[in-house]
N, CA, C and O atoms as a Tripos MOL2 file, in Angstrom:
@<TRIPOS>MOLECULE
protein
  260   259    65     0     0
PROTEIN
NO_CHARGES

@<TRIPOS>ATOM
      1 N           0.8250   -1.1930    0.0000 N.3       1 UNK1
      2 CA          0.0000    0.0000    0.0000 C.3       1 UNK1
      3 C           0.8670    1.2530    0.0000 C.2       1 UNK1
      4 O           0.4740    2.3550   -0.3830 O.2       1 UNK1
      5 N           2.1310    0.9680    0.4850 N.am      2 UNK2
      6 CA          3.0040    2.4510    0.8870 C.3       2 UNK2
      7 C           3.6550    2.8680   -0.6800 C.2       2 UNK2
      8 O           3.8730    3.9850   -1.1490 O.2       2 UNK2
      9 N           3.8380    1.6870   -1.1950 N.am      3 UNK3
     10 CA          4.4130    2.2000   -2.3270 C.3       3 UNK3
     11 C           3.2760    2.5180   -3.2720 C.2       3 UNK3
     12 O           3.4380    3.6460   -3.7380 O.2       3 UNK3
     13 N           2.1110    1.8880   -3.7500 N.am      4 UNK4
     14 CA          0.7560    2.5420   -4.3740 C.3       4 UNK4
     15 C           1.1570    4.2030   -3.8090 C.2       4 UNK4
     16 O           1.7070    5.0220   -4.5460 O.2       4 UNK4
     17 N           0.7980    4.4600   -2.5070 N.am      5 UNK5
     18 CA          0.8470    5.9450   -1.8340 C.3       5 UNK5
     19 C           2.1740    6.6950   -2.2870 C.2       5 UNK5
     20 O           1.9340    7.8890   -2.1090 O.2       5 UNK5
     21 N           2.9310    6.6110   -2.5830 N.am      6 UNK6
     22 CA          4.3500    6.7120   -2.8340 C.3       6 UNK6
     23 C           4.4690    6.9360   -4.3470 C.2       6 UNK6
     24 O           5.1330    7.9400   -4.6050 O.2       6 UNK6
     25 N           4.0270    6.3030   -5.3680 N.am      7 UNK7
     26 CA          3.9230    6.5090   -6.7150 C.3       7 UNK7
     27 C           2.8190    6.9490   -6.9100 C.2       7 UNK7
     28 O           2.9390    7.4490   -8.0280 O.2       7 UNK7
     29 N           1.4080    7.1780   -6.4650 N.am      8 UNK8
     30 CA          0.5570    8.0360   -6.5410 C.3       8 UNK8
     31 C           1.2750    9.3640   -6.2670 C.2       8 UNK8
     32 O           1.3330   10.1370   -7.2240 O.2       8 UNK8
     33 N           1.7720    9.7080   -5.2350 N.am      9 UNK9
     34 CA          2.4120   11.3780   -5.0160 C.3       9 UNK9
     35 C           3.5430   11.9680   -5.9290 C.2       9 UNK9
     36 O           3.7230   13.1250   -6.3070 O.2       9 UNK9
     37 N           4.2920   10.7510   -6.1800 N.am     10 UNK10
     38 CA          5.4090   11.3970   -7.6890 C.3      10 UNK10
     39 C           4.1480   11.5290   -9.1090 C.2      10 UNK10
     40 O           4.5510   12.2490  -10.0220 O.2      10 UNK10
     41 N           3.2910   11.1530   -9.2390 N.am     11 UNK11
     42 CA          2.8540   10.8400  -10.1720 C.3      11 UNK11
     43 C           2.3790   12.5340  -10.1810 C.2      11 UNK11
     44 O           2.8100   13.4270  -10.9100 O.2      11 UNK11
     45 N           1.4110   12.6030   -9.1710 N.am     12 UNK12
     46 CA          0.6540   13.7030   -8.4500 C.3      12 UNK12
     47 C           1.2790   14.8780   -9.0940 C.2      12 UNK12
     48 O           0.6020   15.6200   -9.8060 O.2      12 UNK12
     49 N           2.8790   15.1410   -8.8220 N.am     13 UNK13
     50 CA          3.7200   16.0780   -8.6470 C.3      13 UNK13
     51 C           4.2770   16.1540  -10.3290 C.2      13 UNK13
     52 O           4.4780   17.2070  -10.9340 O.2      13 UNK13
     53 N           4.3770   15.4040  -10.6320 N.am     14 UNK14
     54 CA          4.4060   15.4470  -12.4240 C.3      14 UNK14
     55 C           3.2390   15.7620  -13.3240 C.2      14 UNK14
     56 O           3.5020   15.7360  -14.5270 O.2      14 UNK14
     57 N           2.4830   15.9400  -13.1140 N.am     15 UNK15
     58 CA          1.2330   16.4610  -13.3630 C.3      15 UNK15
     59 C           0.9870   17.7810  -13.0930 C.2      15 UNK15
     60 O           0.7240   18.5540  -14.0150 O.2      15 UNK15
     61 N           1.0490   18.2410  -11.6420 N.am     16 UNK16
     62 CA          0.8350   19.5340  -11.2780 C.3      16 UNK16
     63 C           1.3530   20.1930  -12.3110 C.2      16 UNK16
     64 O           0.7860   20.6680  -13.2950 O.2      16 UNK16
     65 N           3.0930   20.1780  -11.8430 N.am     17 UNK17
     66 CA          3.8120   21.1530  -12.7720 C.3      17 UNK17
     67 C           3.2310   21.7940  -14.4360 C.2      17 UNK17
     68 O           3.1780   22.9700  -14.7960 O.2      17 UNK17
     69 N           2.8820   20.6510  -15.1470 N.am     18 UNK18
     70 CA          2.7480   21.2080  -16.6400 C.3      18 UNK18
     71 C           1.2800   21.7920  -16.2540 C.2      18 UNK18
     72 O           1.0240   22.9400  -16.6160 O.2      18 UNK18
     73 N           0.5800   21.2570  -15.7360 N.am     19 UNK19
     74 CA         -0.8980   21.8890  -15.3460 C.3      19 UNK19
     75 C          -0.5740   23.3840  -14.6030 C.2      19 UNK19
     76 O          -0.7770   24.0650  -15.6070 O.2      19 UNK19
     77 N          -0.3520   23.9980  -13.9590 N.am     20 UNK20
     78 CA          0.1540   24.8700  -13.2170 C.3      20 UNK20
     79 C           0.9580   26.2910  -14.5710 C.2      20 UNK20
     80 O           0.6590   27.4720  -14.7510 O.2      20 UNK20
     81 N           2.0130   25.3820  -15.2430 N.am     21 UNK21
     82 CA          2.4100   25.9180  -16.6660 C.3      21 UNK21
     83 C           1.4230   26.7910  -17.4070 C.2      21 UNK21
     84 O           1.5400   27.9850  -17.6810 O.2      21 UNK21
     85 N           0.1380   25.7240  -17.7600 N.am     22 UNK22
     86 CA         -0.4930   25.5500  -18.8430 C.3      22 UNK22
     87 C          -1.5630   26.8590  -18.3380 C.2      22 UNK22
     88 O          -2.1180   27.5620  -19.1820 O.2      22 UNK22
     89 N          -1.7990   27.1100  -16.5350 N.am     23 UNK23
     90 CA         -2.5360   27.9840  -16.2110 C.3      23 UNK23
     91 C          -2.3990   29.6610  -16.4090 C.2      23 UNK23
     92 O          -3.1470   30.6260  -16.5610 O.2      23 UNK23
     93 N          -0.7040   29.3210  -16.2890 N.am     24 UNK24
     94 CA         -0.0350   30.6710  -16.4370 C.3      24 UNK24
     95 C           0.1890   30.9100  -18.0250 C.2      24 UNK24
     96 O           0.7600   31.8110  -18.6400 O.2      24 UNK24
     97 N          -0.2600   30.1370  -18.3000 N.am     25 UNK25
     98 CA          0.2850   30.2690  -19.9370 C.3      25 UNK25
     99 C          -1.0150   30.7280  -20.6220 C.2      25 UNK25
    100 O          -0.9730   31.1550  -21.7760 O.2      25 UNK25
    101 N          -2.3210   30.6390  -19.8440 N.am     26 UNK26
    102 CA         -3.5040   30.9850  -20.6020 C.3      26 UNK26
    103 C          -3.7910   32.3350  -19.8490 C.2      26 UNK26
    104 O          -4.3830   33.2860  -20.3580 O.2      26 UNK26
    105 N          -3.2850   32.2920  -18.5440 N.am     27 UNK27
    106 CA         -3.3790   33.9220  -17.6530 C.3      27 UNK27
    107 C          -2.9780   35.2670  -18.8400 C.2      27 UNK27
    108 O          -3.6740   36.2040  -19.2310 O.2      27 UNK27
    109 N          -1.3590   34.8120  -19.2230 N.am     28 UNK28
    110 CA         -0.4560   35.5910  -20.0740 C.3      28 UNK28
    111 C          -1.3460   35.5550  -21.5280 C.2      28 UNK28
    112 O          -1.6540   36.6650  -21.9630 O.2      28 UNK28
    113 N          -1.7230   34.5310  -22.2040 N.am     29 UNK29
    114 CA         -1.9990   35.1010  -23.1620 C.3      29 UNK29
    115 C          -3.6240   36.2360  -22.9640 C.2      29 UNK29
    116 O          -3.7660   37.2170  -23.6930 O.2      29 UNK29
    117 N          -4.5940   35.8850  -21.9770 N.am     30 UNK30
    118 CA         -5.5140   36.6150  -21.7040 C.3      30 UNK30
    119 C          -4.9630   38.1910  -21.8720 C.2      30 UNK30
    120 O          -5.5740   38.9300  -22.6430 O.2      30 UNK30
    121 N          -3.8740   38.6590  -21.1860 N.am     31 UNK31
    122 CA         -3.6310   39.6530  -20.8220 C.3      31 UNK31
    123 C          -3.2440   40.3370  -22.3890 C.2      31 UNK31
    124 O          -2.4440   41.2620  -22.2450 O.2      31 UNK31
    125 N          -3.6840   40.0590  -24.0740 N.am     32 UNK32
    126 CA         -3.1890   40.6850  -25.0580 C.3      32 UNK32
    127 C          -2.0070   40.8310  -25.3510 C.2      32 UNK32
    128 O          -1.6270   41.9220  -25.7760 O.2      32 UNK32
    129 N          -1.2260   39.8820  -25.2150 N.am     33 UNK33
    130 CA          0.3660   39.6310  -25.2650 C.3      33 UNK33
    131 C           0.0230   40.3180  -27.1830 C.2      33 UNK33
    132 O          -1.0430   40.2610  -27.7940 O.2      33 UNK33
    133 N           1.3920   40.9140  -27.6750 N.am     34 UNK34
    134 CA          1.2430   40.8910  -29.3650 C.3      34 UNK34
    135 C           1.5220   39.5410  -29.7730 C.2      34 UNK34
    136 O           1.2880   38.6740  -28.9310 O.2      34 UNK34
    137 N           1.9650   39.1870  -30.8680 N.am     35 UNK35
    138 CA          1.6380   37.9990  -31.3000 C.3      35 UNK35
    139 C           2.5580   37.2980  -31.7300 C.2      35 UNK35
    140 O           2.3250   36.1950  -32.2240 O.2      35 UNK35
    141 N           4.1050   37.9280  -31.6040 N.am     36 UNK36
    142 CA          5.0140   36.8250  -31.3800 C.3      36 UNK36
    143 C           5.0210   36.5080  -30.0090 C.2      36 UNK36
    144 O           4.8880   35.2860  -29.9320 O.2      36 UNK36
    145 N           5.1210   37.0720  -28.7520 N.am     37 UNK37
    146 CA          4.4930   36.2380  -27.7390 C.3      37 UNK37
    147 C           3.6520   35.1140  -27.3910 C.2      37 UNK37
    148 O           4.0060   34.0510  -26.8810 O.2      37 UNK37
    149 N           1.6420   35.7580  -27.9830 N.am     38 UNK38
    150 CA          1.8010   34.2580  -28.4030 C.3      38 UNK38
    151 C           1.5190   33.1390  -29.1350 C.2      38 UNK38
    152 O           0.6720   32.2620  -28.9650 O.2      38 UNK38
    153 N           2.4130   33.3080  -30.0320 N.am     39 UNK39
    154 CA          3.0700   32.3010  -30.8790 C.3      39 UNK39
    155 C           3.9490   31.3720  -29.5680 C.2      39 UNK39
    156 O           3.7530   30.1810  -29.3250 O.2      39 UNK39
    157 N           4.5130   31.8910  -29.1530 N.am     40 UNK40
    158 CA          5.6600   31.3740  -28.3280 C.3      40 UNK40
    159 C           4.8550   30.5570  -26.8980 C.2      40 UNK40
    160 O           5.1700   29.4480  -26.4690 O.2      40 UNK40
    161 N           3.7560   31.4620  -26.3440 N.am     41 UNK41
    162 CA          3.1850   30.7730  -25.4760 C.3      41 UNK41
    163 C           2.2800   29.5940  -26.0720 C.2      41 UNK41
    164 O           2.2300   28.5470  -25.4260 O.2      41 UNK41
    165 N           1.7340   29.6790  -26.9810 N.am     42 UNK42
    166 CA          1.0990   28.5480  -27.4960 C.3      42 UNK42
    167 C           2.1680   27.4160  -27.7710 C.2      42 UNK42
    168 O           1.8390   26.2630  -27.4930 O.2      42 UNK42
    169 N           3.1780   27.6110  -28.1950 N.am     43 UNK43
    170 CA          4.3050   26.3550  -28.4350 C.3      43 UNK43
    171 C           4.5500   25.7050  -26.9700 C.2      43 UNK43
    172 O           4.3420   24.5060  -26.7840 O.2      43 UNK43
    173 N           5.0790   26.7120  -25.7690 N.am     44 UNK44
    174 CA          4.9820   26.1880  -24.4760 C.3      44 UNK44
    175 C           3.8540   25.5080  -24.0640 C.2      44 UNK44
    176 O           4.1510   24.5310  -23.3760 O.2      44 UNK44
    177 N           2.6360   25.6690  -24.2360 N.am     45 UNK45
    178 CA          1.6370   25.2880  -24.3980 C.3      45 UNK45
    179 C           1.1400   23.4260  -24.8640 C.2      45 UNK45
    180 O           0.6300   22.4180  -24.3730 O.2      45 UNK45
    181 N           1.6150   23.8470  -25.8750 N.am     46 UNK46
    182 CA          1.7220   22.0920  -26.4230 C.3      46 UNK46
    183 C           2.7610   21.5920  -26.0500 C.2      46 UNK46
    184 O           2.6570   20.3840  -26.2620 O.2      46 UNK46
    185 N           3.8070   21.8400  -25.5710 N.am     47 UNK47
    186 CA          4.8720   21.0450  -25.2620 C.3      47 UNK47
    187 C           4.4230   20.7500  -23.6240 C.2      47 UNK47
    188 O           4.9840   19.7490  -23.1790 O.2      47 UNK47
    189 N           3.6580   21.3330  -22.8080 N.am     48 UNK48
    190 CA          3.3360   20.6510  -21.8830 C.3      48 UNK48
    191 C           2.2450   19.8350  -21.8960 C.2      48 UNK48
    192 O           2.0690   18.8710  -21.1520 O.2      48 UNK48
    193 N           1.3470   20.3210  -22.9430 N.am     49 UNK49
    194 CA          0.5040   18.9900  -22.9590 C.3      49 UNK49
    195 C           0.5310   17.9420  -23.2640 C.2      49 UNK49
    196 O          -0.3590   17.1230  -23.0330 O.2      49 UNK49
    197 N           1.9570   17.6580  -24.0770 N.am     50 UNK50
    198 CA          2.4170   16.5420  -24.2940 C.3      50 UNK50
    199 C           3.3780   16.2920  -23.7330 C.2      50 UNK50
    200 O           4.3160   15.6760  -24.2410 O.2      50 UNK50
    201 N           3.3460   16.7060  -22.6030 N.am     51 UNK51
    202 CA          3.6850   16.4010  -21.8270 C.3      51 UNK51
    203 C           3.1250   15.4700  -20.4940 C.2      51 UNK51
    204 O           3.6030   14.5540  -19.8260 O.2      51 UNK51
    205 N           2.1000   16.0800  -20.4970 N.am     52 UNK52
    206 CA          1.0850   15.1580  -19.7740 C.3      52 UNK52
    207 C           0.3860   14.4470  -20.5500 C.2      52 UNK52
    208 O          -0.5890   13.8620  -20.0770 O.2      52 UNK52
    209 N           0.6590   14.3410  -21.7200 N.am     53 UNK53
    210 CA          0.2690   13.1590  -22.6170 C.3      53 UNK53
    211 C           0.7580   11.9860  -22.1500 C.2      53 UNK53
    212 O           0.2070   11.0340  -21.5960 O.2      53 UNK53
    213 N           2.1840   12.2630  -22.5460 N.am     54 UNK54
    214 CA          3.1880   11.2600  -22.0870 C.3      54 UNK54
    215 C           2.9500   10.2060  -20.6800 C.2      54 UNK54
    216 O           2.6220    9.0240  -20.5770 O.2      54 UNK54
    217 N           3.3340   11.4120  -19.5670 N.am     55 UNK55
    218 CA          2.7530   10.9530  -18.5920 C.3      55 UNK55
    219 C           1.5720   10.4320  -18.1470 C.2      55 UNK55
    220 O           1.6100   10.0710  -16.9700 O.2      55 UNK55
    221 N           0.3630   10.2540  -18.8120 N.am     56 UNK56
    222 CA         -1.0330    9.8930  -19.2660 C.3      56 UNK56
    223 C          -0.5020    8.4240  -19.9950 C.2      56 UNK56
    224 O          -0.9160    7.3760  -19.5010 O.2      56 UNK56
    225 N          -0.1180    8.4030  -20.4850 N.am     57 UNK57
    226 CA          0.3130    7.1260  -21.5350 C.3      57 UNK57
    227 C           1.2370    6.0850  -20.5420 C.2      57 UNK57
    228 O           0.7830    5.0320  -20.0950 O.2      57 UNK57
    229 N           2.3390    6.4830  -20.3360 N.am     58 UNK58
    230 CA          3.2830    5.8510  -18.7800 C.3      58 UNK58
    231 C           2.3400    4.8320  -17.8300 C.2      58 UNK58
    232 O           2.3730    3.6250  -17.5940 O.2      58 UNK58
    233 N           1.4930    5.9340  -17.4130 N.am     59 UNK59
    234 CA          0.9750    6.0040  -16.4660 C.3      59 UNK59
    235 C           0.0090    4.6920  -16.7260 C.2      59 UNK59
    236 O           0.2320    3.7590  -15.9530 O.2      59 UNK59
    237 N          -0.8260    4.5260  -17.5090 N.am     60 UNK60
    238 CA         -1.7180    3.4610  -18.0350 C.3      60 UNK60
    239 C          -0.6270    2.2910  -18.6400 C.2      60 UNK60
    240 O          -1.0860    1.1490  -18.6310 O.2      60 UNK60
    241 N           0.3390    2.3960  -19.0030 N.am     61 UNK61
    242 CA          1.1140    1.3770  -19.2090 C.3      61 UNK61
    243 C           1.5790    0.5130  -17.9960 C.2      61 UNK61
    244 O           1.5450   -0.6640  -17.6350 O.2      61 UNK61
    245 N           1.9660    1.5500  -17.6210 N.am     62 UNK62
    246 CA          1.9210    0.7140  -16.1540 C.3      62 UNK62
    247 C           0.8060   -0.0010  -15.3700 C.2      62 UNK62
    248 O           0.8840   -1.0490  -14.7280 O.2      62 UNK62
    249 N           0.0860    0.5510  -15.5070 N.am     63 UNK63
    250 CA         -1.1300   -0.2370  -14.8060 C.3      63 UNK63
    251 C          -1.5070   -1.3850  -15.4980 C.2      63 UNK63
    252 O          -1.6200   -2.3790  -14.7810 O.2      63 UNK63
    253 N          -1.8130   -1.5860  -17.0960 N.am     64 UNK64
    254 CA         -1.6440   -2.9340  -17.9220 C.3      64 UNK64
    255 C          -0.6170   -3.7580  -17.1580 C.2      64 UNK64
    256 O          -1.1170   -4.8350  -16.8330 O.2      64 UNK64
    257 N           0.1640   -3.6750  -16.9120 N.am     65 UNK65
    258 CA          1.1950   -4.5940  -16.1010 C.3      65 UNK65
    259 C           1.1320   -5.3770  -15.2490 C.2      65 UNK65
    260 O           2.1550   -5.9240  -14.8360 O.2      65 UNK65
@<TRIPOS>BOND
     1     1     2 1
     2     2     3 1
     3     3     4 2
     4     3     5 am
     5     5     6 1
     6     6     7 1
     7     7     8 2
     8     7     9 am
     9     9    10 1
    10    10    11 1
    11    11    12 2
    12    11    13 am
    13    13    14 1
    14    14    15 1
    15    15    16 2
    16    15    17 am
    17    17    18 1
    18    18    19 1
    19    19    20 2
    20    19    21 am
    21    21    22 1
    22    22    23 1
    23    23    24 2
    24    23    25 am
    25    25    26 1
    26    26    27 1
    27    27    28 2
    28    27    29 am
    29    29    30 1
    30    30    31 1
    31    31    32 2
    32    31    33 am
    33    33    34 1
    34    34    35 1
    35    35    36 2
    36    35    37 am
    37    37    38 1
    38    38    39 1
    39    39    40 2
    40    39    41 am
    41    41    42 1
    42    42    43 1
    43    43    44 2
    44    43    45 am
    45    45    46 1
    46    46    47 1
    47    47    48 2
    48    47    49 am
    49    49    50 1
    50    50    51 1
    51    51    52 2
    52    51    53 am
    53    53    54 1
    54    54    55 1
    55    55    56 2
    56    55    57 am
    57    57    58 1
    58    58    59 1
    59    59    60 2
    60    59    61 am
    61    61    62 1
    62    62    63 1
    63    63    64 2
    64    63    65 am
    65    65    66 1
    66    66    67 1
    67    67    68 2
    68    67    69 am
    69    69    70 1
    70    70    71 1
    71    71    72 2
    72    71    73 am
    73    73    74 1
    74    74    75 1
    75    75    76 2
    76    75    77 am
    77    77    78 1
    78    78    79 1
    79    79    80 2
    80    79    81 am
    81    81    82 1
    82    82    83 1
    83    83    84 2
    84    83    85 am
    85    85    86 1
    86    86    87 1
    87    87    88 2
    88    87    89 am
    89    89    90 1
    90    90    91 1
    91    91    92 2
    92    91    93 am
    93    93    94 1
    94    94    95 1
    95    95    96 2
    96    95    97 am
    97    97    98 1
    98    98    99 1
    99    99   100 2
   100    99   101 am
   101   101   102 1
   102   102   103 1
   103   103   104 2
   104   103   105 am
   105   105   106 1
   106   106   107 1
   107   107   108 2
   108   107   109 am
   109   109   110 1
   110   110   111 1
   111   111   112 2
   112   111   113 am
   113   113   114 1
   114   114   115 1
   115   115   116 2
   116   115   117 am
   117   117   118 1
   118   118   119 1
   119   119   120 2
   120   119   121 am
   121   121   122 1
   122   122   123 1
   123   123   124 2
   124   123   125 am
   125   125   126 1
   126   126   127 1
   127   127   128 2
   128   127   129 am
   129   129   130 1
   130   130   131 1
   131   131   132 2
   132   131   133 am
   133   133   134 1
   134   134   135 1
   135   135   136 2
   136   135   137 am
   137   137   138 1
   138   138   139 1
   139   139   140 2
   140   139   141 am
   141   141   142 1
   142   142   143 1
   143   143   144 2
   144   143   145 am
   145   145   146 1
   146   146   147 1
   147   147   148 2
   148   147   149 am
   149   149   150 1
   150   150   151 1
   151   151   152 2
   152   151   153 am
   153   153   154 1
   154   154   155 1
   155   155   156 2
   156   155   157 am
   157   157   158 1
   158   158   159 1
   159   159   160 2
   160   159   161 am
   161   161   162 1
   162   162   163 1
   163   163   164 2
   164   163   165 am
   165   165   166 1
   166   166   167 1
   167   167   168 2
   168   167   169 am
   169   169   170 1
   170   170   171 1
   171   171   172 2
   172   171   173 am
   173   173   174 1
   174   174   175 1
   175   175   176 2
   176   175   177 am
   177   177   178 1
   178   178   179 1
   179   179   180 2
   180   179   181 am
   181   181   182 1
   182   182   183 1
   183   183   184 2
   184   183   185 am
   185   185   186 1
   186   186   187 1
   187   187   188 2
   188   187   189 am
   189   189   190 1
   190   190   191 1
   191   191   192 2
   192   191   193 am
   193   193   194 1
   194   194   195 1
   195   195   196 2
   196   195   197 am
   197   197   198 1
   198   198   199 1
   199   199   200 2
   200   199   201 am
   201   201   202 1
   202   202   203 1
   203   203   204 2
   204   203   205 am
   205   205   206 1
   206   206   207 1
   207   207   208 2
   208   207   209 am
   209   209   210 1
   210   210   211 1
   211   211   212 2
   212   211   213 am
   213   213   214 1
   214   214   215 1
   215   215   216 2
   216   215   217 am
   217   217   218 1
   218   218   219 1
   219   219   220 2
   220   219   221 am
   221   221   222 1
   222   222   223 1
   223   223   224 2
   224   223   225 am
   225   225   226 1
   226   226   227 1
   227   227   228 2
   228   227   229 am
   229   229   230 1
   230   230   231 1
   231   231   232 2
   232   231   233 am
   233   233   234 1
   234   234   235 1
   235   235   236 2
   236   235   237 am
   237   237   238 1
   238   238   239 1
   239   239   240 2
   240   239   241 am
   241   241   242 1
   242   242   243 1
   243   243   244 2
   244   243   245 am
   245   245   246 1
   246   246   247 1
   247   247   248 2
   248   247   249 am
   249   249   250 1
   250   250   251 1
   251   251   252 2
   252   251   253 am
   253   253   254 1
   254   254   255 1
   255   255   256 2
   256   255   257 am
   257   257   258 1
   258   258   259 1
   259   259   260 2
@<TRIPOS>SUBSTRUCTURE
     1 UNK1         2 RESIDUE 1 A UNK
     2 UNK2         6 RESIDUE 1 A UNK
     3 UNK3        10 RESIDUE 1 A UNK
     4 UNK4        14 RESIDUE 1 A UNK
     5 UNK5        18 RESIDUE 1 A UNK
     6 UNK6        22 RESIDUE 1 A UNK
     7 UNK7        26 RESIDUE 1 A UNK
     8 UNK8        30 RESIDUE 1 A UNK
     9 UNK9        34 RESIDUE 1 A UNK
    10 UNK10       38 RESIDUE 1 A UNK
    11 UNK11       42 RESIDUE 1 A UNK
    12 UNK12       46 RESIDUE 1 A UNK
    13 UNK13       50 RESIDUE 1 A UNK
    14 UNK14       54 RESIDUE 1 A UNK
    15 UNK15       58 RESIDUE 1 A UNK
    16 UNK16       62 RESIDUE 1 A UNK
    17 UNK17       66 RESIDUE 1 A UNK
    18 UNK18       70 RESIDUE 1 A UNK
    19 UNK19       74 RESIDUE 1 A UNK
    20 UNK20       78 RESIDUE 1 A UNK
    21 UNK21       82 RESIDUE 1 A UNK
    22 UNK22       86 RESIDUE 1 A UNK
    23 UNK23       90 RESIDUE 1 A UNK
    24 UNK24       94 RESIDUE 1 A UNK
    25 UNK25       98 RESIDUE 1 A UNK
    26 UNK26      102 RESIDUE 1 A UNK
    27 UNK27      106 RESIDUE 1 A UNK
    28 UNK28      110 RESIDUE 1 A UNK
    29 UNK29      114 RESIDUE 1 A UNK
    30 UNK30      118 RESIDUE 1 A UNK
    31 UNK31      122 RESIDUE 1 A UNK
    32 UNK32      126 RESIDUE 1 A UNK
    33 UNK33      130 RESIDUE 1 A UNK
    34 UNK34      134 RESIDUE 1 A UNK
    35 UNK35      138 RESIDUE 1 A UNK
    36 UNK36      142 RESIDUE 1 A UNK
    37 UNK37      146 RESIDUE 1 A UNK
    38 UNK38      150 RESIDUE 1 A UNK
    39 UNK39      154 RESIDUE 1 A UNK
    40 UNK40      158 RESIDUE 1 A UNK
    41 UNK41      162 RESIDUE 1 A UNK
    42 UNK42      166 RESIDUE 1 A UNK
    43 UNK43      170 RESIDUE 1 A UNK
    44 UNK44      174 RESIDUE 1 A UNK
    45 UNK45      178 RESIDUE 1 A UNK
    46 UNK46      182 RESIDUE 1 A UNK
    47 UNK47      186 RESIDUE 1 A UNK
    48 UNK48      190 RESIDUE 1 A UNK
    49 UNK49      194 RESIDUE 1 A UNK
    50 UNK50      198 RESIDUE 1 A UNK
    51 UNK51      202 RESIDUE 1 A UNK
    52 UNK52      206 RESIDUE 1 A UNK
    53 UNK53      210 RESIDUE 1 A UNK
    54 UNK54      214 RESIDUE 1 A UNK
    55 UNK55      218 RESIDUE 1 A UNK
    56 UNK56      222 RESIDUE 1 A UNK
    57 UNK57      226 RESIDUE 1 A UNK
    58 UNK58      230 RESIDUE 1 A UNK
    59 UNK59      234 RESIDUE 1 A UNK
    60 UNK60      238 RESIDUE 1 A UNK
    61 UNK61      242 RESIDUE 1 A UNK
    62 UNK62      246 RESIDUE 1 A UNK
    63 UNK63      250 RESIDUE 1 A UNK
    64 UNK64      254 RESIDUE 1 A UNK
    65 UNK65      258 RESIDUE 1 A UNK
């Protein structure tokens, strides 16, 4: 059970981060950034969501196991 609890909280914590990213990244573009900005925040943007893609994918692989 400790380790379930234990890889649930790393899991937890890899998640936050790009989620947390992805919040500030829609705050900034709200605020009328011009438009190479975002260009640039939208690229950060997808690179964390595939980011938690990834980790989404891992994550269910493992559990098949």
């Amino acid at each position: 059970m400790e380790a379930a609890r234990s890889y649930a909280g790393a899991l937890m914590c890899e998640v936050i981060n790009p989620l947390e990213s992805l919040n500030n990244l829609i705050y900034l573009l709200k605020q009328g950034t011009d438009d190479e900005k975002k260009s640039l925040y939208i690229e950060i943007a997808e690179t964390e969501l595939a980011r938690l893609n990834e980790i989404a994918q891992r994550t269910l692989r493992f559990c098949k196991e």
